[in-house]
N, C-alpha and C positions, 0 to 999 in steps of 0.2 A: 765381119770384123769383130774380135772380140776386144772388151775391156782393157786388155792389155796393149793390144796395136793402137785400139781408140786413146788411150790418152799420151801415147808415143807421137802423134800425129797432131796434140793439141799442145800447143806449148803452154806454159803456166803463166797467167799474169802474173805479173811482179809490184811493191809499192814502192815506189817513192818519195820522195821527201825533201823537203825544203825548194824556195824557189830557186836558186842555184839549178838543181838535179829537174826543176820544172822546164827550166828554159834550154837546158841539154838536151832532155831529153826532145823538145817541140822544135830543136833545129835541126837533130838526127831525122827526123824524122820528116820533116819538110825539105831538106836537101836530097830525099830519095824518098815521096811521095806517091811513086808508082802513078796509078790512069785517073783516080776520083778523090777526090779532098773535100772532107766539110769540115765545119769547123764554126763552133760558136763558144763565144765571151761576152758578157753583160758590155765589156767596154774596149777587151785588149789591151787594157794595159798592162800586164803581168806578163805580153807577150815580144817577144825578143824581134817582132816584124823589121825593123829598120836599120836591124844589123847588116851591114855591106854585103856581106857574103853569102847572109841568108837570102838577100834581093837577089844577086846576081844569079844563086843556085835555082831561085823560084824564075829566074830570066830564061837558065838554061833551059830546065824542065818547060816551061811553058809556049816555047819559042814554034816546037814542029807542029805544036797541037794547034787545031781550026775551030774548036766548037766547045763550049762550057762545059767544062770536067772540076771546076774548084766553086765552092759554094761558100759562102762566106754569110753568119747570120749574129747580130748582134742586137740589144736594145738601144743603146747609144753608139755612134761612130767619132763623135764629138774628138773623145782623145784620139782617135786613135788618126783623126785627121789633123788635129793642131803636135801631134809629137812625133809624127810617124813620115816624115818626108818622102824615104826614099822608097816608103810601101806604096803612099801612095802615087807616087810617079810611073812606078809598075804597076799598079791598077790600070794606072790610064793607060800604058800604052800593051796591056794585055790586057784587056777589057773585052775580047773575044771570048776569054777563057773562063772568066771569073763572073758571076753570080749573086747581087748582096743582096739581103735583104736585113730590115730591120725588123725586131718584134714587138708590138704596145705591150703598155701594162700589161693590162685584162689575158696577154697568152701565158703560158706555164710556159719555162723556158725549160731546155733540156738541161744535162751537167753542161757544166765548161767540158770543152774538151776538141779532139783534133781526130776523126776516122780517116780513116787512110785504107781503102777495100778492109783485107781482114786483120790489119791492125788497127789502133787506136790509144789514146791518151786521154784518159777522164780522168778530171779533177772528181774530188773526195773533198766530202767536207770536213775542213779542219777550223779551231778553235786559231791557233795559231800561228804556225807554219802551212806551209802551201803541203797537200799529200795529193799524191795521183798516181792512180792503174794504168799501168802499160797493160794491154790485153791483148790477143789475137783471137785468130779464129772466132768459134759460134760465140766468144766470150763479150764479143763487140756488140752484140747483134739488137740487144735489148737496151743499152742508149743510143744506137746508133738510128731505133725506131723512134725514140723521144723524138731527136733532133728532126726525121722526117715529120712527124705529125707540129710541133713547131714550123718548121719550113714551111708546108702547106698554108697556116695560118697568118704569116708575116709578109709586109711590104715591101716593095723594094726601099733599097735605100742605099746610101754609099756610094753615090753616081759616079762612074767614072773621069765625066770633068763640073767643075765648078761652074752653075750658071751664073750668069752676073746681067747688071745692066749696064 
């Protein structure tokens, strides 16, 4: 293949900007997530989880699947369990499919961001406004290893039901 079919074949990330363009783009893209999801945020809060339709899309998708295809890794789940209702009612009742863990301090987190096979969304760091690469292909490939060497190091966390006494 030469040079010229090879980057015909690789599509070009894109930037965007602002959280508006962040939380479009993380529902486009979780409403048609394809077979493997990871996905880590210090907290999720910037993330659009408890939207009705994002729930019910992540209901469809995850309904015919039997065995852990979505990873989910965070340092704190705190907010994202006191503002997140209807994510996490789906957690609990697809809790076959989904995978959390938490990270300590002491581990180096990857970017923020959402892989999805050979797409993905990484956050950029910005002063102000929220920026992030939509990427595909091999273009994924080198945060998408953060996040796994992260994953290896972190606990579970994020149970899918509340213990209590």
């Amino acid at each position: 293949m030469d040079a010229t079919q090879d980057s015909a074949a690789q599509p070009e990330a894109r930037i965007i900007e602002g959280r508006l363009a962040w939380h479009q783009a993380l529902r486009e893209l979780l409403l048609d997530p394809g077979a493997q999801v990871c996905m880590y945020s210090d907290d999720y809060a910037e993330w659009p989880l408890d939207e009705s339709v994002l729930v019910q899309g992540l209901a469809r998708w995850a309904l015919p699947r039997r065995r852990p295809c979505m990873r989910m890794l965070a340092r704190d789940y705190s907010k994202l369990l006191a503002g997140n209702s209807r994510f996490v009612r789906w957690r609990e009742a697809f809790s076959h499919v989904i995978q959390c863990r938490e990270l300590s301090s002491g581990i180096e987190p990857p970017p923020e961001g959402l892989w999805l096979g050979e797409r993905a969304l990484v956050a950029l760091p910005a002063q102000r406004e929220r920026r992030a690469l939509l990427q595909a292909g091999r273009d994924c490939q080198g945060s998408l290893q953060m996040f796994e060497q992260a994953w290896d190091l972190a606990e579970p966390g994020f149970a899918p039901r509340a213990l209590g006494l």
